[in-house]
C-alpha positions in Angstrom: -13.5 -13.0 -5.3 -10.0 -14.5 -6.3 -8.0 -16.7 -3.6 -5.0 -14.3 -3.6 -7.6 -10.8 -3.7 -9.2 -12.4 -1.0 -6.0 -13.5 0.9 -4.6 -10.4 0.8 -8.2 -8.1 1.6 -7.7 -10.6 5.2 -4.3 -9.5 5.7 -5.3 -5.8 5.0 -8.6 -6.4 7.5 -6.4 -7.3 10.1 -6.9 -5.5 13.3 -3.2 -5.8 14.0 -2.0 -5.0 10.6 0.9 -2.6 11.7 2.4 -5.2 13.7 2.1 -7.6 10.5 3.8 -5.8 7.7 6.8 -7.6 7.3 4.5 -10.8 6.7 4.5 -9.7 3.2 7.5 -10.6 1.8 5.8 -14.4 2.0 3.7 -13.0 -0.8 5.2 -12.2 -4.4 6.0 -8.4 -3.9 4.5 -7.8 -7.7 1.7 -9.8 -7.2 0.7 -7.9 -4.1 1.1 -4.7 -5.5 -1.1 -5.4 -8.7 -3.5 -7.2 -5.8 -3.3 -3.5 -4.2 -4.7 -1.2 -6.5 -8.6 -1.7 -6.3 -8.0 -1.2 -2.7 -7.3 2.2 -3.4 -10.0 3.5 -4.5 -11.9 1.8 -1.6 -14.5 3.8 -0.4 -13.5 2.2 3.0 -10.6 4.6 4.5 -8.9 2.0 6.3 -8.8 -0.3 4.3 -7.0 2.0 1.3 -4.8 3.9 4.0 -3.3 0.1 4.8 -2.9 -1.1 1.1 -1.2 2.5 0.8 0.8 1.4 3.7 1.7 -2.1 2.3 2.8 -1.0 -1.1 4.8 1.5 0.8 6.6 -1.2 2.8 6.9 -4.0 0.0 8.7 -0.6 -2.5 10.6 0.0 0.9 12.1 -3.2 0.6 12.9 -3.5 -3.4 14.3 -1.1 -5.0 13.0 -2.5 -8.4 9.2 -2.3 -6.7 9.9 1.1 -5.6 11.4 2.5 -9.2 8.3 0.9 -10.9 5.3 1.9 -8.6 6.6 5.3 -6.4 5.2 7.8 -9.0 1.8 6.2 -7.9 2.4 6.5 -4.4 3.9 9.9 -4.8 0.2 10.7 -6.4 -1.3 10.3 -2.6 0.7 13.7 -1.6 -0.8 17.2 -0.7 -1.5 18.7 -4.3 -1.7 15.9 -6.1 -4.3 13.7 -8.3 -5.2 11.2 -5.7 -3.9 12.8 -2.1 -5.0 11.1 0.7 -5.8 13.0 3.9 -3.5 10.6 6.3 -0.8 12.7 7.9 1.6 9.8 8.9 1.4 8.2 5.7 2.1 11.8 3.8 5.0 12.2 6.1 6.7 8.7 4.8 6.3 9.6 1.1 7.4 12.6 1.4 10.3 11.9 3.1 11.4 9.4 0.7 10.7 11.8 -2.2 
């Protein structure tokens, strides 16, 4: 596995990973989110529910991130190609929508 896939799979693992989230602005926010996407299809539900979580904080934080990649996230939502069954995370996309 890459150094920065595996870097950022051990940030994702962490068991205090809520707590954690603003750690990743010390990571290149693109990067990251191109790092992101095999992790969601992860068969592993919480390890996709916190790389949904992280892209949804790094596009939080940049506007460009968040006009580039929030039609993906968007595609977690009830009804949608890809919807995830986590009712906090729904809740923060939709909100944002």
């Amino acid at each position: 596995m890459r150094k920065f896939k595996k870097e950022i799979l051990e940030f994702l693992e962490q068991e205090n990973f809520e707590n954690n989230l603003n750690d990743l602005h010390k990571f290149p926010s693109k990067k990251v989110i191109n790092t992101l996407f095999p992790f969601l299809c992860s068969t592993n539900r919480r390890l996709k529910e916190n790389a949904i979580a992280a892209m949804g904080e790094i596009m939080a934080r940049s506007k460009r991130m968040a006009e580039e990649y929030h039609k993906l996230l968007i595609s977690y939502t009830p009804g949608r190609d890809n919807y995830l069954d986590f009712e906090e995370l729904q809740k923060d996309v939709i909100a944002d929508n």
